[in-house]
VEXDREN-2710 file (C-alpha; in Angstrom, 1 decimal):
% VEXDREN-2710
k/r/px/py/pz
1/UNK/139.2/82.6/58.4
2/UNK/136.5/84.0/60.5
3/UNK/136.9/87.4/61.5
4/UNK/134.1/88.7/64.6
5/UNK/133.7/92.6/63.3
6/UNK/131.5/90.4/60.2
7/UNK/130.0/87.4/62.6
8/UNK/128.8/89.1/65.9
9/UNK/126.5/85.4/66.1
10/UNK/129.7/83.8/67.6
11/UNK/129.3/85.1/70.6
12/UNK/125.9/83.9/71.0
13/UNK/126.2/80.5/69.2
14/UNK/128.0/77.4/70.4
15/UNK/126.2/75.2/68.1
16/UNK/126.5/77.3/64.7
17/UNK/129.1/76.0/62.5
18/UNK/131.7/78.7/62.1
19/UNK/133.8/77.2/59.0
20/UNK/132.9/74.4/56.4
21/UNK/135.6/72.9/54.6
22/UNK/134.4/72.9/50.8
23/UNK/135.1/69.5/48.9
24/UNK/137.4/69.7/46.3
25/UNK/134.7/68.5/43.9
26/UNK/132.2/70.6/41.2
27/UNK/128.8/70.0/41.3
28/UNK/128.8/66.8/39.7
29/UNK/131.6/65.5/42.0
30/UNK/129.9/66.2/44.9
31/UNK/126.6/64.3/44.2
32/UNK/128.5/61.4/42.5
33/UNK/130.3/61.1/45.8
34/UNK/127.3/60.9/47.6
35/UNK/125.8/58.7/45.4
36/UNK/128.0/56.0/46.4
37/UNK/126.8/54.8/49.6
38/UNK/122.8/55.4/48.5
39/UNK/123.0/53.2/45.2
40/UNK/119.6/51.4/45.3
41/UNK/117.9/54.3/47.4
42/UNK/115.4/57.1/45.9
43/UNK/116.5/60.0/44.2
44/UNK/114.1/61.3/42.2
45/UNK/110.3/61.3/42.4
46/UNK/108.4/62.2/39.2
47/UNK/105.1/62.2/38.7
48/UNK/104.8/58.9/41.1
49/UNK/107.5/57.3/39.0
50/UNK/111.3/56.5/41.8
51/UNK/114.6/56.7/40.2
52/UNK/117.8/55.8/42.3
53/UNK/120.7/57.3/42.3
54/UNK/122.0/54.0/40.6
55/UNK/119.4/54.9/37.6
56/UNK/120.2/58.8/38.3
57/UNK/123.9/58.6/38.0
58/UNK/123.7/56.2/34.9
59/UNK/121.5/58.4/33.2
60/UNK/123.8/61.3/34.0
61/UNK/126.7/59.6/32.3
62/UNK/124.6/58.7/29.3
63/UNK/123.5/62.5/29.0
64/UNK/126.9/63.9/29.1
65/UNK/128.2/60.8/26.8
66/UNK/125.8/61.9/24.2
67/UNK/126.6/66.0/24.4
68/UNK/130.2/65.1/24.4
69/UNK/129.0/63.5/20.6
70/UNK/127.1/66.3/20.1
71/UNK/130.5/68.5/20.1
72/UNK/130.2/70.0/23.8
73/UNK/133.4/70.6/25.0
74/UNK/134.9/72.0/28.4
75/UNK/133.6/75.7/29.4
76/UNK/130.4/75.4/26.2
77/UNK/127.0/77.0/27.4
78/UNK/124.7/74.7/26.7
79/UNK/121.1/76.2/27.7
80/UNK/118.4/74.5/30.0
81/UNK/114.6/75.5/29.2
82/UNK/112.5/73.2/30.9
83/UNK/110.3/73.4/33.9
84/UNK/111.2/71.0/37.1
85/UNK/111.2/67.3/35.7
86/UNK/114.3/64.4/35.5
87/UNK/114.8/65.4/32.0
88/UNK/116.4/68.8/33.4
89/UNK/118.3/67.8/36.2
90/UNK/120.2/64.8/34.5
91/UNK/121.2/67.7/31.8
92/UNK/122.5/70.3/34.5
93/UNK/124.5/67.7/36.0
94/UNK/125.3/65.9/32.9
95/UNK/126.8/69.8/32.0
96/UNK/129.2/69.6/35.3
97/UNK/130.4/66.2/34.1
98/UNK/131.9/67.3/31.2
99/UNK/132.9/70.8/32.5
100/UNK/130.7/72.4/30.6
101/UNK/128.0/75.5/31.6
102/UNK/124.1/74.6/32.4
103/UNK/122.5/78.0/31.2
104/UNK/119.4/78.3/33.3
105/UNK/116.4/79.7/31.5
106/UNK/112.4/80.0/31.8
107/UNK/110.5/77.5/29.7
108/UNK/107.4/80.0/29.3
109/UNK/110.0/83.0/28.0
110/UNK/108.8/84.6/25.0
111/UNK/109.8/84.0/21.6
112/UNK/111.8/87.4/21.6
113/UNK/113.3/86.7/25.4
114/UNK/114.4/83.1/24.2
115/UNK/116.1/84.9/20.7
116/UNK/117.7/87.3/23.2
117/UNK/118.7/84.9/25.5
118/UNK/120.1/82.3/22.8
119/UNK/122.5/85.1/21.6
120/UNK/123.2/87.0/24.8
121/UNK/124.5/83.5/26.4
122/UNK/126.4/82.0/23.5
123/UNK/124.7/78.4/23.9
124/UNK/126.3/75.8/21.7
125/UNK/123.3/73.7/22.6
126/UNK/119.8/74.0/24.3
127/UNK/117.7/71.6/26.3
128/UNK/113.8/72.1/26.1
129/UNK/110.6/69.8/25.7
130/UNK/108.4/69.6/22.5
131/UNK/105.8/71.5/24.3
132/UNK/108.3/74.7/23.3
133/UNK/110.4/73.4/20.9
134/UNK/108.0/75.7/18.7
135/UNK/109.1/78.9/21.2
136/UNK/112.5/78.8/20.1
137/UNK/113.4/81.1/16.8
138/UNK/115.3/79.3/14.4
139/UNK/114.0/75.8/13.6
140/UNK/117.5/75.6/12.1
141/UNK/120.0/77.4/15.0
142/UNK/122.4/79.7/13.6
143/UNK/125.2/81.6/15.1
144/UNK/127.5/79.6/17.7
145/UNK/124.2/76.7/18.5
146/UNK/124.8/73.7/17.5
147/UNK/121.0/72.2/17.8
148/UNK/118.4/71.9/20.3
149/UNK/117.9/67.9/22.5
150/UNK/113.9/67.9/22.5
151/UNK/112.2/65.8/25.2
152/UNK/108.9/64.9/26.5
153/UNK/107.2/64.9/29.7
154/UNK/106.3/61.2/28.8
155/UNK/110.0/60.1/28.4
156/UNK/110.3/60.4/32.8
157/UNK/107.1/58.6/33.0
158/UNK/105.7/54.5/33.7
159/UNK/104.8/53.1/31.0
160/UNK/101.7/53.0/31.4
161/UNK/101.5/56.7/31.9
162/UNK/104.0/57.5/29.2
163/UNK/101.1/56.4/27.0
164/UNK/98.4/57.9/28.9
165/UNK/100.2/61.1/28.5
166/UNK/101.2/60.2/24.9
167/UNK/97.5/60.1/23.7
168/UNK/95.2/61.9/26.2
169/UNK/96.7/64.6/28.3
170/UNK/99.2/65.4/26.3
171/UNK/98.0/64.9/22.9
172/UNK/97.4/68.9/21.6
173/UNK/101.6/69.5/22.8
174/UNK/103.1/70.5/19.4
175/UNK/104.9/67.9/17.4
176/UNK/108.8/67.9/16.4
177/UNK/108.9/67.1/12.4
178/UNK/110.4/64.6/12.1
179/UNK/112.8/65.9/10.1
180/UNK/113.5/69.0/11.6
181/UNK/117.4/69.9/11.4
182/UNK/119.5/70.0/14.2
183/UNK/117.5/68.3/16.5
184/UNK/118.6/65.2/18.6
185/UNK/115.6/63.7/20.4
186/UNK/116.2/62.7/24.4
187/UNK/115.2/59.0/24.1
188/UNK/117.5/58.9/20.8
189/UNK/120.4/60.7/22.7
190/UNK/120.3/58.4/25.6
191/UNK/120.0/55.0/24.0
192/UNK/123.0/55.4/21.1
193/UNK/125.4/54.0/23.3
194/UNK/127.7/56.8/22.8
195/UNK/131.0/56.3/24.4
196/UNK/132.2/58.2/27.7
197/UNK/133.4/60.9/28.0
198/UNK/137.0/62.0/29.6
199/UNK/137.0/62.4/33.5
200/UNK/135.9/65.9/34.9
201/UNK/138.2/68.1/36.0
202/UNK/136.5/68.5/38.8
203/UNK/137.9/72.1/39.2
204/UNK/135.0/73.4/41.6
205/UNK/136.1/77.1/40.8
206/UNK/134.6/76.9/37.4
207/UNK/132.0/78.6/36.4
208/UNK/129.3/75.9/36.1
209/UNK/126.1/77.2/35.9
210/UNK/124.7/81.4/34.7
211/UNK/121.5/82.2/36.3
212/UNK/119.7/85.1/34.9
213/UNK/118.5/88.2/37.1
214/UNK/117.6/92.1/36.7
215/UNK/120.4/92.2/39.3
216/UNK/120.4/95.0/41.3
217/UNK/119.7/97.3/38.9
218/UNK/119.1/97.0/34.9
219/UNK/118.0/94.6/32.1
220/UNK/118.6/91.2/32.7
221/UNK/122.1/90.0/33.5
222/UNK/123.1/86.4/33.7
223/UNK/125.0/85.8/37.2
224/UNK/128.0/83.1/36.6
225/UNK/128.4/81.2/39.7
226/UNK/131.0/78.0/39.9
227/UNK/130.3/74.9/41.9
228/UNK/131.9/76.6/45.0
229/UNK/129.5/79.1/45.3
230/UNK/126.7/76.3/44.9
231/UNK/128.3/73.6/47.3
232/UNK/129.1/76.4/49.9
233/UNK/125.1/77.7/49.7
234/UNK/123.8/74.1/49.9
235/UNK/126.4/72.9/53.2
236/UNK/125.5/76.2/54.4
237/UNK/121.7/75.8/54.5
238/UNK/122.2/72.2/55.9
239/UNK/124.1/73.2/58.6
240/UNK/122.7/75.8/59.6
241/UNK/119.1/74.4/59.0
242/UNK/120.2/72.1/61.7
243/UNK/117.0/69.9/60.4
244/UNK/118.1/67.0/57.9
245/UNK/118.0/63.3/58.5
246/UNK/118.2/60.3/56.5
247/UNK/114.8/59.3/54.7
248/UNK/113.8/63.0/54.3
249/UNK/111.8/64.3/51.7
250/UNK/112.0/67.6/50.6
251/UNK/109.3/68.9/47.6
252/UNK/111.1/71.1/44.9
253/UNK/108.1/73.0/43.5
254/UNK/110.4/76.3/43.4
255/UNK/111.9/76.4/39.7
256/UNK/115.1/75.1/38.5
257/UNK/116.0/77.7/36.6
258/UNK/116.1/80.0/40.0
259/UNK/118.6/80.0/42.7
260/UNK/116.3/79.0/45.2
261/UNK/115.0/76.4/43.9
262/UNK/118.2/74.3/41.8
263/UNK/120.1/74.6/44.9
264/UNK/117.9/74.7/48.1
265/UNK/115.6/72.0/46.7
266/UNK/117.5/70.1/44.2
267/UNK/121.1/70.3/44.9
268/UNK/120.9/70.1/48.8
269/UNK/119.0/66.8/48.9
270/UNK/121.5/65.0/46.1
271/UNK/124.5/66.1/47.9
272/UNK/123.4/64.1/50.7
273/UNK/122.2/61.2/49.3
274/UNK/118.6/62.3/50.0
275/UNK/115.1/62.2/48.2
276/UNK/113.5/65.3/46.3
277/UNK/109.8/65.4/44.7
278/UNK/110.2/67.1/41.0
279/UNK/107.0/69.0/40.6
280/UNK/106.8/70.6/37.2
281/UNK/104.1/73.1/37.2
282/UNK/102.7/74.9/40.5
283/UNK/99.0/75.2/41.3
284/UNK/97.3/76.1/44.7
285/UNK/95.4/72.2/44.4
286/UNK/97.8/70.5/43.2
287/UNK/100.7/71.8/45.5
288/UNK/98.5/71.2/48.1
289/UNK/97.2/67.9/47.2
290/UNK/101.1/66.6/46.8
291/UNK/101.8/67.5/50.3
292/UNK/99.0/65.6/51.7
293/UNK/99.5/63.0/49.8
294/UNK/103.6/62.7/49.9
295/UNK/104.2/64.1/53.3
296/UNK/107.3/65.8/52.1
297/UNK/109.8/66.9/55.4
298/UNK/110.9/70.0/53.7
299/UNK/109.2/72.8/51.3
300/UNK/110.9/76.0/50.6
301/UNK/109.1/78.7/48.4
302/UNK/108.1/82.3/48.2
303/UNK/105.6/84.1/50.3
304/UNK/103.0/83.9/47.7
305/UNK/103.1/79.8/47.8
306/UNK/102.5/79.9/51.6
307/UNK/99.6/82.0/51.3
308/UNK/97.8/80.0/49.1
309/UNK/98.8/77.3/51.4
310/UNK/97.0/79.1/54.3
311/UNK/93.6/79.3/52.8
312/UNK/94.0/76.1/50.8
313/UNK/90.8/73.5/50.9
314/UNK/92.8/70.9/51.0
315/UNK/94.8/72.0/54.0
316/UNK/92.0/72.7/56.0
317/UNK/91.6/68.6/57.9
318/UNK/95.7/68.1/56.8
319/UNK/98.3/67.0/59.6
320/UNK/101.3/68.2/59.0
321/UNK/103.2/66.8/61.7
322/UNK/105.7/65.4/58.8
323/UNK/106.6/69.1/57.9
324/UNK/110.5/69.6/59.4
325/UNK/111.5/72.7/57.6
326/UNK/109.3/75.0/55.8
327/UNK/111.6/78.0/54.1
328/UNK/110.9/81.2/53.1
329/UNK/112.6/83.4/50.4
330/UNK/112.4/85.6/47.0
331/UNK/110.3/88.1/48.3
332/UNK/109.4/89.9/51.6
333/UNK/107.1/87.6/54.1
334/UNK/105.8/90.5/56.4
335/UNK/105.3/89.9/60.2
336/UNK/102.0/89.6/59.8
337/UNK/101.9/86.8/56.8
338/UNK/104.6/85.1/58.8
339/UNK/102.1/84.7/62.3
340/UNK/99.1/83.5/60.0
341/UNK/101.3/80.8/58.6
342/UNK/102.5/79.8/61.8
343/UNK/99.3/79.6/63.6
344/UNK/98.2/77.6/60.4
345/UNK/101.0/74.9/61.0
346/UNK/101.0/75.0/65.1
347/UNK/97.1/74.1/64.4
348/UNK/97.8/71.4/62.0
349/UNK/100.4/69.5/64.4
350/UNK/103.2/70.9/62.2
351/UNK/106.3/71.0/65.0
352/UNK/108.8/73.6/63.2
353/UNK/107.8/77.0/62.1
354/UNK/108.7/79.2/58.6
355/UNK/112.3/80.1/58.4
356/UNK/113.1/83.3/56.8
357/UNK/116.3/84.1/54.4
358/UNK/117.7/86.1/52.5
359/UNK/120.3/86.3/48.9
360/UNK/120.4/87.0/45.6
361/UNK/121.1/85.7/42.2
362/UNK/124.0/87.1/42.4
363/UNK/125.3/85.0/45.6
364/UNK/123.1/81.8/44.4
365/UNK/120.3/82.0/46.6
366/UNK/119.5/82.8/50.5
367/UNK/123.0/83.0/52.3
368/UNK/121.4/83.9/55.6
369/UNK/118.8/82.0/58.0
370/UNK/117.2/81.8/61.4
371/UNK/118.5/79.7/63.6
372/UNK/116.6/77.0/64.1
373/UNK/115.7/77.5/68.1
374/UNK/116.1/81.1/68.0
375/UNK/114.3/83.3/65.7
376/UNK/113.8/86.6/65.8
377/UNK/110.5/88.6/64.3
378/UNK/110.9/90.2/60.9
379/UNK/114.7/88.8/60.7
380/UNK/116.0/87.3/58.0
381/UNK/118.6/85.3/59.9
382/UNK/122.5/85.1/60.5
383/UNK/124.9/84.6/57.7
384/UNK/125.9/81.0/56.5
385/UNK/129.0/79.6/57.8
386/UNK/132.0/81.3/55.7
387/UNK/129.7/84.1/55.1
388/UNK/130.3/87.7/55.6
389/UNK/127.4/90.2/55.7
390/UNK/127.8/94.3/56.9
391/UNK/125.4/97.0/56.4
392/UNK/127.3/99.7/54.4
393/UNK/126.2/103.6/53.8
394/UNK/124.8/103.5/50.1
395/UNK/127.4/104.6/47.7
396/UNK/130.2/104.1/49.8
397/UNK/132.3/101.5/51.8
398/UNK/131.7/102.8/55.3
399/UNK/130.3/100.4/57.7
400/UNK/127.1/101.5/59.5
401/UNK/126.7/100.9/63.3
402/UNK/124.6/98.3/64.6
403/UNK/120.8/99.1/64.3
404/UNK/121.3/102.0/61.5
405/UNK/119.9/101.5/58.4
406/UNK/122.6/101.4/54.7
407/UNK/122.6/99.3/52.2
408/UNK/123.0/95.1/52.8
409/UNK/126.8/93.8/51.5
410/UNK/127.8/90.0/51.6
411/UNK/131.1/88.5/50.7
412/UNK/132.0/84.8/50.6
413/UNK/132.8/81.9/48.3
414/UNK/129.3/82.0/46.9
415/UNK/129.5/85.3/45.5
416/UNK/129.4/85.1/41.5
417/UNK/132.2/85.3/39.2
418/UNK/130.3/88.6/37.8
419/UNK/127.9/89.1/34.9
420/UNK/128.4/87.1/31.4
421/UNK/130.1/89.8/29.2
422/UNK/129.1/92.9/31.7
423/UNK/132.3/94.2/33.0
424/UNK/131.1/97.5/33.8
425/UNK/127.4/96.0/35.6
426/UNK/130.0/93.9/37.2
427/UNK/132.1/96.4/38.3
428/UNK/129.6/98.4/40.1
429/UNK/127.7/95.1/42.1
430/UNK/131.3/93.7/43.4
431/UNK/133.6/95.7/45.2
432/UNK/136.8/95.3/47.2
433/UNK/136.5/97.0/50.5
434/UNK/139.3/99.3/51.6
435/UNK/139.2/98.5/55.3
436/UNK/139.7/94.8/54.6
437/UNK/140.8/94.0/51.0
438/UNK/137.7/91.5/50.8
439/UNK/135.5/91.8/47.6
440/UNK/131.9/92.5/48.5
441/UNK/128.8/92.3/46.9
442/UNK/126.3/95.2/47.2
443/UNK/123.1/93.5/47.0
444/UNK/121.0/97.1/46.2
445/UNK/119.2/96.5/49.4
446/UNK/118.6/98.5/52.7
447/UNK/118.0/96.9/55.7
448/UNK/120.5/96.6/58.9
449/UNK/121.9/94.2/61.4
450/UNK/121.5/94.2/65.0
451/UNK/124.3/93.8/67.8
452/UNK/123.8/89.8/67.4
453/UNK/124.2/89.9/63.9
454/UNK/121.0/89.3/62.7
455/UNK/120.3/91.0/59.4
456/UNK/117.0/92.8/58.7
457/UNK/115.7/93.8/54.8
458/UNK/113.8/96.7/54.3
459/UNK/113.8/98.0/50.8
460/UNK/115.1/97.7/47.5
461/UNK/117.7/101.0/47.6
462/UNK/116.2/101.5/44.1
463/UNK/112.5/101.8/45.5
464/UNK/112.9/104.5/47.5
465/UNK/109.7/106.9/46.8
466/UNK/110.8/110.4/47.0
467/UNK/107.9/112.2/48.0
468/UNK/107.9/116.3/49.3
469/UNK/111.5/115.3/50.2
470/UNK/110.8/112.8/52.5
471/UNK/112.1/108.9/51.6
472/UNK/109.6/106.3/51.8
473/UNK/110.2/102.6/51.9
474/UNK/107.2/101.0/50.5
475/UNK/107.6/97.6/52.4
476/UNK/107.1/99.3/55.5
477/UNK/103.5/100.9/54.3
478/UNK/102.8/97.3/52.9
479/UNK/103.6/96.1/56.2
480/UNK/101.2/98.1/58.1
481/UNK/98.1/97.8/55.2
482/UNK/98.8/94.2/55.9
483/UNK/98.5/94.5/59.7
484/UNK/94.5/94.5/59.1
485/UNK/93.0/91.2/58.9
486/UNK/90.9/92.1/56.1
487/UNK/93.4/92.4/53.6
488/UNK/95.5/90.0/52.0
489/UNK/98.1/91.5/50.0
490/UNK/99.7/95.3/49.2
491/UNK/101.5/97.0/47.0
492/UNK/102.6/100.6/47.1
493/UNK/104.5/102.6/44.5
494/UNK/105.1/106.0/43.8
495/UNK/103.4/108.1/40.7
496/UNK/105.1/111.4/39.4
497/UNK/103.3/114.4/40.8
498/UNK/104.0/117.6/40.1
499/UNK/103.6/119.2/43.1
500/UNK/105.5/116.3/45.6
501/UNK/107.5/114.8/43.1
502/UNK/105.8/111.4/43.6
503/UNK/102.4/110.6/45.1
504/UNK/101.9/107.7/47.1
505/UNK/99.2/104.6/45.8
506/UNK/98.6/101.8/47.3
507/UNK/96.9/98.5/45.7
508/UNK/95.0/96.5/47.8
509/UNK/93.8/92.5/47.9
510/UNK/91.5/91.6/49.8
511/UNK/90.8/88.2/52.1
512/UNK/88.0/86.5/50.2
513/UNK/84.6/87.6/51.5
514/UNK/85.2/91.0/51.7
515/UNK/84.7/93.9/49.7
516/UNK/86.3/96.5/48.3
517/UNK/83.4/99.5/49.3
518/UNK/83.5/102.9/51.0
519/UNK/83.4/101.2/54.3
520/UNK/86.3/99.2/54.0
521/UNK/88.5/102.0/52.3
522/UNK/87.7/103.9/55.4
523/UNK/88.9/101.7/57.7
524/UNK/92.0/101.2/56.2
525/UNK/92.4/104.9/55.6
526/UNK/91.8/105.2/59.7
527/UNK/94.4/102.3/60.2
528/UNK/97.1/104.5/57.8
529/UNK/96.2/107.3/60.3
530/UNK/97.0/106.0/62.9
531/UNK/100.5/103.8/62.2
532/UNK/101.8/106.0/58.9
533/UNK/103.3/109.5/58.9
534/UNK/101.5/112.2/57.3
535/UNK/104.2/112.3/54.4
536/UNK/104.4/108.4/53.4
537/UNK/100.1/108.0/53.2
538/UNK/98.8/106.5/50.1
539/UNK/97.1/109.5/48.3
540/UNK/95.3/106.9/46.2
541/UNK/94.1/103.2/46.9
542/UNK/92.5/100.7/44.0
543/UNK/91.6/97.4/45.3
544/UNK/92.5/94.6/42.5
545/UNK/91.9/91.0/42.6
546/UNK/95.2/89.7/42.8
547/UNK/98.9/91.0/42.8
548/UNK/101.0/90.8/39.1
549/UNK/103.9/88.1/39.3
550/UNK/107.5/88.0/38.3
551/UNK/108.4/84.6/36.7
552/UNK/109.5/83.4/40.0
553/UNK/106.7/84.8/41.9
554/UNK/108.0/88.1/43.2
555/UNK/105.3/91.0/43.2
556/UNK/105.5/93.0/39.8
557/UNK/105.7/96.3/41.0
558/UNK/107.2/97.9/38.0
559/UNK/104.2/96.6/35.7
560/UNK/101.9/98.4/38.7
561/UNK/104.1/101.4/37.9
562/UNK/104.1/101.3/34.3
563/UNK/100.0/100.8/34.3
564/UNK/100.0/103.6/37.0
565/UNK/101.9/105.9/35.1
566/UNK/100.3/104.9/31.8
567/UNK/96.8/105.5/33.5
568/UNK/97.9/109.0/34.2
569/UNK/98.7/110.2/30.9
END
């Protein structure tokens, strides 16, 4: 049921889908569904080695044949630790066939995150590759695991580079003993012969996968989202996206273990019977190189990817006429990143432009987009068919009028179940509404929407810098530092001051070629002058090489707060 006080778009959009009617199938349902009619085409793409979906779908059957042996039963956690490759993506689906949970985690998590993790999520099982096998912190698993499957990059390659991997490039990965306890090697798992396991239910309701996030405040939380949520994102985008045809390509480079990348750039392509590049490990030559190479249709990826795509060597002579749909989330892309990238890809032949969004964890991934044929400037789009967004006054339930600033709330059926075993973190992230008996997440973010219904982010509601009294939203200093053509990148936090409360520093990267002397922190001090009020200036500016990174590529403004404040002492 659509209701216009939540979708203002639909008076402006003929061609938007307004409803989607969700399959009655989980995650594995839905891609074994589409499977049928693309048998003998392209799937996978690995490291230059095809799979079908005949091979895909056989090996998913295998998988979930051999942790149905193993013991894993209907609603088990069995984790995932592994970077983009086959290996990983049979296992999360192999997890929906037998109704079980695909626990989503970061291969290069510490030895202490991975302990944490391992008892916080309950796994009965864990997925990783021998290259941290030795990560993990029990060679023998105790509590509620029951062992760990250890693969290899080799085992998704040729066979001639299976052995080329085997003996030169991947000759220093550590080795699992051979007879280390509890540990079922891939190629052993798949090749028993173990017998099939009962039908799915198929219940699309279920929690099938947890995702971990800081949510929207806090330690890290792991989101449980069912197949609903997922298929609902994933329809969403395509529709919406208005851009995907039969043949089409699209490059996962983003990381399984996130939102953004397990469903915008694996899920969506397997639910329609499409073809998806696995790329295990990003660099600024080798993503580049792949997309010359490839000529993928669709990339998605955070504002930090795109950048290096901008000044990227191997971009410079590239036609990218093949590009169709080039996505942006994560993190903020300002206005001004967002016109150097498009004047990049209008000036290599590329016909489409970025495409912003916008979601969390918490609701899988982006849930909002631009239109394809009408975007607007720093807009992160209109709400996903069966999506509800409203901008709310923080701490409260009241709806803000259009064009007012509150805090950003979206409701729909890809909203989590809640936090794994955090009623109370729960408790204060989903919220049933008074005024319409909905339940609503509140996403911990300020922006607003306009009188079309376009939404518009801000700030983190968290990152508000209190300074003399006055509240300043970094982003929009970082907008303006990034205005001049000189710099690169910014980051502005707040440092306890005794006198204000906070003080105001900025970090500054530069284009290459420049430099960070008097002269140039003079001109950006006269370009703060002129576009920032007195209150919100930077009383301090360092210029740095390049920003700290989340896992997922997000800029790590807490570790620039703790080094700041640190520094101070």
């Amino acid at each position: 049921m659509i209701d216009p006080q939540y979708t203002p778009w639909l008076e402006f959009y003929d061609n938007v889908p307004k409803h989607i009617e969700l399959p009655r199938r989980n995650m594995y349902g839905i891609v074994a569904h589409a499977a049928q009619t693309a048998m003998d085409e392209t799937a996978l793409i690995f490291m230059g080695k095809k799979t079908t979906y005949r091979e895909f779908m056989d090996s998913i059957e295998r998988c979930a044949a051999g942790m149905y042996a193993l013991g894993i039963r209907k609603g088990d956690h069995v984790m995932i630790c592994m970077p983009n490759c086959p290996q990983a993506v049979i296992a999360f689906y192999a997890c929906s066939r037998i109704d079980a949970v695909a626990v989503m985690v970061h291969p290069l998590s510490s030895k202490a995150e991975l302990e944490h993790l391992l008892d916080y999520s309950d796994s009965k099982l864990v997925f990783t590759l021998d290259m941290f096998y030795n990560n993990f912190p029990l060679t023998a698993p105790g509590g509620k695991c029951k062992g760990y499957v250890v693969s290899s990059i080799a085992d998704a390659l040729s066979s001639f580079k299976s052995f080329m991997y085997r003996h030169v490039v991947g000759r220093k990965d550590p080795k699992v003993p051979a007879n280390a306890p509890n540990v079922t090697m891939w190629k052993d798992m798949m090749t028993a012969g173990h017998p099939a396991p009962p039908p799915s239910e198929n219940d699309p309701e279920a929690v099938a996968a947890i995702l971990f996030t800081g949510g929207t405040t806090g330690p890290t939380k792991g989101a449980m989202l069912s197949s609903n949520a997922f298929n609902s994102c994933a329809l969403g985008m395509i529709e919406l996206s208005q851009v995907l045809n039969d043949g089409d390509l699209m490059m996962a480079v983003m990381p399984i273990f996130h939102g953004f990348g397990l469903c915008a750039c694996v899920h969506i392509p397997l639910i329609v019977g499409k073809k998806e590049i696995l790329v295990p490990r990003f660099t600024p030559d080798s993503y580049a190189k792949l997309i010359v190479k490839e000529k993928p249709n669709f990339i998605a990826g955070v504002p930090t990817l795109y950048e290096h795509m901008i000044r990227s060597k191997w971009l410079q002579k590239a036609d990218l006429s093949h590009l169709k749909g080039i996505f942006c989330g994560g993190d903020t892309l300002t206005p001004e990143t967002k016109d150097k990238l498009d004047k990049f890809l209008i000036e290599h032949n590329c016909g489409t432009t970025v495409r912003e969004g916008f979601g969390l964890t918490e609701s899988v991934t982006a849930n909002t987009i631009n239109p394809k044929n009408r975007q607007k400037r720093g807009s992160v789009g209109i709400p996903m068919p069966d999506i509800y967004y409203k901008i709310v006054k923080p701490g409260t339930d009241e709806r803000m009028p259009y064009g007012e600033d509150g805090e950003i709330c979206a409701s729909g059926p890809v909203l989590m179940k809640g936090y794994y075993n955090e009623p109370e973190e729960t408790a204060n992230v989903l919220k049933v509404h008074k005024d319409d008996g909905l339940t609503w997440l509140h996403t911990g973010d300020i922006g607003y929407m306009d009188e079309e219904g376009y939404i518009y982010f801000k700030q983190r509601l968290k990152r508000v810098i209190i300074t003399s009294g006055y509240n300043v939203y970094p982003s929009q200093v970082e907008n303006i530092l990034t205005q001049l053509p000189e710099v690169m990148d910014a980051c502005v936090i707040g440092v306890p001051d005794e006198l204000r409360g906070a003080k105001i520093k900025a970090y500054i990267v530069l284009e290459k070629g420049f430099q960070g002397d008097d002269a140039m922190l003079e001109k950006i001090k006269t370009h703060v002058r002129d576009h920032v009020a007195r209150f919100a200036k930077p009383r301090e500016y360092v210029f740095i090489d390049s920003m700290p990174r989340t896992k997922v590529g997000k800029v790590d403004y807490r570790k620039l707060e703790a080094e700041a404040i640190g520094g101070d002492e």
